[in-house]
N, C-alpha and C positions, 0 to 999 in steps of 0.2 A: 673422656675425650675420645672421639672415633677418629683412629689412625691415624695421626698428628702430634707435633709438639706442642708446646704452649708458649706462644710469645707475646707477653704484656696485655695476658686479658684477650686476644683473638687466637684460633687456630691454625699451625703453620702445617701444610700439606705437603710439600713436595722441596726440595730445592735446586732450583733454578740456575743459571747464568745469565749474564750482559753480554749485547754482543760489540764488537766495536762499530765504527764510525764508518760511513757510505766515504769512500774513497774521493769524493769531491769536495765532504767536509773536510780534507785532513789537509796540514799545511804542507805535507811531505808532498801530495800531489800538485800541489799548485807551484811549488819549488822547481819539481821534475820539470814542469810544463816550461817554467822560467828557464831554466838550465838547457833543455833543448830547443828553445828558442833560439840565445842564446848561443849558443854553437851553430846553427841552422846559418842564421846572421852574421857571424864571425866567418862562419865558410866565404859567406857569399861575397862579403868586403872585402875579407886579407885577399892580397896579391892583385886586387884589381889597379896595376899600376901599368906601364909601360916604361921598362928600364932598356928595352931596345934587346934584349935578349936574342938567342936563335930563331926566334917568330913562329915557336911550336906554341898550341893552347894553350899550354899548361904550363909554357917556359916562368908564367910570373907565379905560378899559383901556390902560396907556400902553407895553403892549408885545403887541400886538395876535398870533395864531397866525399872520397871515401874515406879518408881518416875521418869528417867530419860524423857521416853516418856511422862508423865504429863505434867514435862516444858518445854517439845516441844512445845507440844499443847498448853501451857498458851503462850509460845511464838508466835506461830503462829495464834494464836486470837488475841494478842493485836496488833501482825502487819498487822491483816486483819480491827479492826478496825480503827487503825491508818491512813491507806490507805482509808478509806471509809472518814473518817473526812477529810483528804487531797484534797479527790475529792469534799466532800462538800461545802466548801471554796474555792475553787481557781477560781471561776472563773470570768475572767477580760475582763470586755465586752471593746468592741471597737465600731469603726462605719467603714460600711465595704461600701465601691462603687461602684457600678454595676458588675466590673471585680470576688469579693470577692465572690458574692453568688453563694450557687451552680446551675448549670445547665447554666448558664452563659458564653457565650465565652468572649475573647477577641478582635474576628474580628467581628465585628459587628452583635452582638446580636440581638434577636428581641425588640423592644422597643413598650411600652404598650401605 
């Protein structure tokens, strides 16, 4: 066998990782996107009343754009580290065979 292990009858070359999931596939971003919708939305509704207050702007507004853009952003920090943990965990090594590594063909590579 040249410089490899042996698994089940083929030769194993190298060992690899998986990488995780493109950030549109994951449910976590589609959540976030909900979530700050969501509050975006809720900004814009709450307070739009007239209770006859001091007749300032903002006299009705009991969820004001900047608190609301706050918990965007705490939102969107905890889903950038959430995503960072995800990546730092996932990965599931394998054993990859001459075919798997890169620069590698199929039809008769060069052999070392």
């Amino acid at each position: 066998m040249e410089g490899g292990r042996s698994g089940g009858g083929r030769q194993v070359f190298a060992r690899l990782t998986t990488k995780t999931k493109h950030a549109f596939k994951t449910t976590e971003f589609w959540t976030m996107v909900a979530i700050v919708a969501g509050i975006l939305i809720a900004s814009m509704v709450v307070g739009d009343g007239d209770s006859g207050g001091d007749g300032g702007e903002n006299a009705n507004d009991a969820f004001p754009a900047v608190r609301a853009w706050l918990y965007v952003a705490i939102v969107g920090s905890a889903y950038m580290v959430s995503r960072g943990l995800a990546k730092a965990g996932s990965r599931e090594p394998y054993w990859a065979d001459r075919d798997d590594l890169p620069g590698s063909s199929s039809k008769g590579g060069r052999d070392n």
